[in-house]
N, C-alpha and C positions, 0 to 999 in steps of 0.2 A: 856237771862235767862228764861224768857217766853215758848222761845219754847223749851226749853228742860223742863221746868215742863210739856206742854202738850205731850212732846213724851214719858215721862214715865207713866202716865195709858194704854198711847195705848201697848207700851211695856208690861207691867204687863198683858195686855188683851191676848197681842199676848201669854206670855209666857203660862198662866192660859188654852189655849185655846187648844195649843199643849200639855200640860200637860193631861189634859182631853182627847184628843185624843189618845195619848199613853196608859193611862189607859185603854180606851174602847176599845182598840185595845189586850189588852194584855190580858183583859178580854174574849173578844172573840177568841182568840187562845187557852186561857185557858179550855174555853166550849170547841173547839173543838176538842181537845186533852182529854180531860174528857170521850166524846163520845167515840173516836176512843179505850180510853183503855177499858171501859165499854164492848164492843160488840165484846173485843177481846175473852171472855170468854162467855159471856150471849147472852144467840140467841134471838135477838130480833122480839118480836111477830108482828112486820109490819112493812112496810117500809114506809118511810114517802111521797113520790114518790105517792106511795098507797091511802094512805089517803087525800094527797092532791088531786088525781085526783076525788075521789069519796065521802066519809065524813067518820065519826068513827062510826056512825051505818053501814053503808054497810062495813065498813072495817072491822067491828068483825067477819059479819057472812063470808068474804072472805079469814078470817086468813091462813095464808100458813099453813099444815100441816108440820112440819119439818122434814128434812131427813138429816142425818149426813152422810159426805164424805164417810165413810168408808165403806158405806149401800148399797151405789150405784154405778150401774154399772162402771167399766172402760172405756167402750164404749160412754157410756153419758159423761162422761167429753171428751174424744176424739172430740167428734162431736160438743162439745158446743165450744171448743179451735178453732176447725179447722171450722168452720162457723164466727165465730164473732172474734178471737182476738192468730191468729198463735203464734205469738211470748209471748203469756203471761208467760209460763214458765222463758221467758229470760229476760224482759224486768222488771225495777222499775215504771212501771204504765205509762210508758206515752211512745207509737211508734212513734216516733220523723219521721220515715221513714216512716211509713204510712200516718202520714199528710205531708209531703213534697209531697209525690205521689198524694194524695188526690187534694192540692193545684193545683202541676202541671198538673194535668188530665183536672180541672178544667181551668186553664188557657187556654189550648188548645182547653176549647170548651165545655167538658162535663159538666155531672150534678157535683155539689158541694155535694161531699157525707160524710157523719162523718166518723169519726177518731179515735172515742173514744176506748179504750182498756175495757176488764172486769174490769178493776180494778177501772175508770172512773166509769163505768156505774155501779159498785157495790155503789162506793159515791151517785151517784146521785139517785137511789134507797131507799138504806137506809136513808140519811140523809137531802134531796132537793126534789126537783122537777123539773120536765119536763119544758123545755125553753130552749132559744137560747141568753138569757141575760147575758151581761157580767157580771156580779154579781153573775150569777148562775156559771158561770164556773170559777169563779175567789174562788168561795167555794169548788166547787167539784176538784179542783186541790188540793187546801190545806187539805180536806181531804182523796185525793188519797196518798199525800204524806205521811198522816201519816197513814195511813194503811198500803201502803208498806212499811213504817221503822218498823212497831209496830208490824202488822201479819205476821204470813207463809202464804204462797200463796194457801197452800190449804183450810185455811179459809177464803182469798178472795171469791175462788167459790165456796165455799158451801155458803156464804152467799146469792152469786148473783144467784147460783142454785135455791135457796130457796125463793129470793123476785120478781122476774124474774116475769113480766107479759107474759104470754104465750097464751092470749086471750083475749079477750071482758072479763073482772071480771076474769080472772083464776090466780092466782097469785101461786107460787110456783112448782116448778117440781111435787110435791107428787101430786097436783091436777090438773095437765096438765095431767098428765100419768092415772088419772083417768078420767078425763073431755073425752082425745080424743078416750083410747083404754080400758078403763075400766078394769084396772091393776096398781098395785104399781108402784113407780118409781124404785124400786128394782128389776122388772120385765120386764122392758124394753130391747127389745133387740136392737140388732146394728140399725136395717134399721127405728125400731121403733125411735130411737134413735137422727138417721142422720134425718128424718120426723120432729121430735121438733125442733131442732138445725136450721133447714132449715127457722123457722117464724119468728125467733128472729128478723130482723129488721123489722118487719111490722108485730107483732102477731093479729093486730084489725082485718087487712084484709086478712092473710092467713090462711088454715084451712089445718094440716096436712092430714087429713082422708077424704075430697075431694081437694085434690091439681089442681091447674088449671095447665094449659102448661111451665108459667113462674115458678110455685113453683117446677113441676117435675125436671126441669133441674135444680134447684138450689138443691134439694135434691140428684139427681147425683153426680153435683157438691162436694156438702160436701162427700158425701162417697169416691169420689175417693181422694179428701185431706186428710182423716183417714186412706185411706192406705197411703199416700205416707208417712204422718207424723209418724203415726205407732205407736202403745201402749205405746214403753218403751219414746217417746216424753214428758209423763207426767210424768218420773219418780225423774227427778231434782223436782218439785211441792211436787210430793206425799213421798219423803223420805224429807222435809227439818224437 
């Protein structure tokens, strides 16, 4: 008799404990479901990405000037698809193929290189921060998945367009395009184009406008992938 009165507080603890857990859990799906519908309409003036790497005074005066899909070149999305994430038009946020390739490359021997899709790196931009903690990517899945249920894919990149670091401080395409060539992003043309598209993984240390040896042949690179993929590639995106 004894022991079953003491195993009922502990029970009542265990239940009370899982209760609470569930709440805090439902709670925070709640937030990030709130987010994701939020920014399906309102362009948000920074990404959080941003400000955690630097603070909110440097992050005011480096606010993305915003540029809407519709403004900007077809050639810049071409080049941004076809450097960082081929299959974006087709895929619900996550290249299952490209990290099996990534893994196995690795296994054999190579570097371990990311995987992450635009649509990945559009969460962990607007709504995270830069890490390799499973915490951070156990967030930035859940909110990849609800951006791909909740957006059209062509405001995935305009958003990622838009909070995209493309330099030491440069945040947004509008101020890449003025940062490197001293022209709108509406003004950009193809090779100008394939040149941005070419730093995205490493914009601290590449500089489109002197490219060293290894940036030239990656910016080859992307160009000859924008022909092969070829304009109407983005037209599943830009008609949904």
């Amino acid at each position: 008799m004894a022991t079953r009165r003491k195993r009922r507080p502990l029970r009542r603890l265990l239940y009370w404990t899982g209760g609470l857990v569930a709440f805090l859990l439902a709670l925070g799906i709640g937030a990030m479901l709130a987010l994701v519908v939020l920014f399906a309409r309102v362009d948000p003036p920074y990404g959080m990405a941003m400000v955690v790497a630097t603070d909110w005074q440097t992050a005011s005066n480096r606010r993305p000037d915003w540029q809407r899909l519709d403004d900007l070149p077809r050639h810049l999305m071409l080049a941004v698809i076809a450097a960082e994430d081929q299959h974006f038009p087709n895929h619900r946020g996550f290249d299952w193929g490209s990290v099996r390739q990534a893994l196995s490359d690795h296994a054999r021997g190579g570097r371990l290189r990311g995987a992450s899709t635009i649509s990945q790196q559009t969460a962990k931009n607007l709504f995270l921060w830069h890490g390799r903690s499973w915490a951070r990517k156990t967030l930035e899945a859940g909110f990849t998945f609800g951006m791909e249920t909740l957006w059209p894919k062509r405001r995935i990149l305009e958003i990622y367009l838009n909070l995209a670091e493309w330099g030491p401080g440069v945040y947004g395409i509008e101020n890449a395009a003025q940062h490197y060539f001293g022209i709108s992003a509406t003004e950009l043309d193809r090779h100008q184009s394939a040149r941005l598209a070419a730093i995205l993984p490493s914009p601290g240390r590449m500089n489109p406008v002197r490219p060293g040896p290894n940036l030239d042949r990656r910016i080859v690179w992307v160009e000859q992938q924008m022909a092969q993929l070829g304009i109407a590639w983005l037209d599943p995106m830009l008609l949904e």
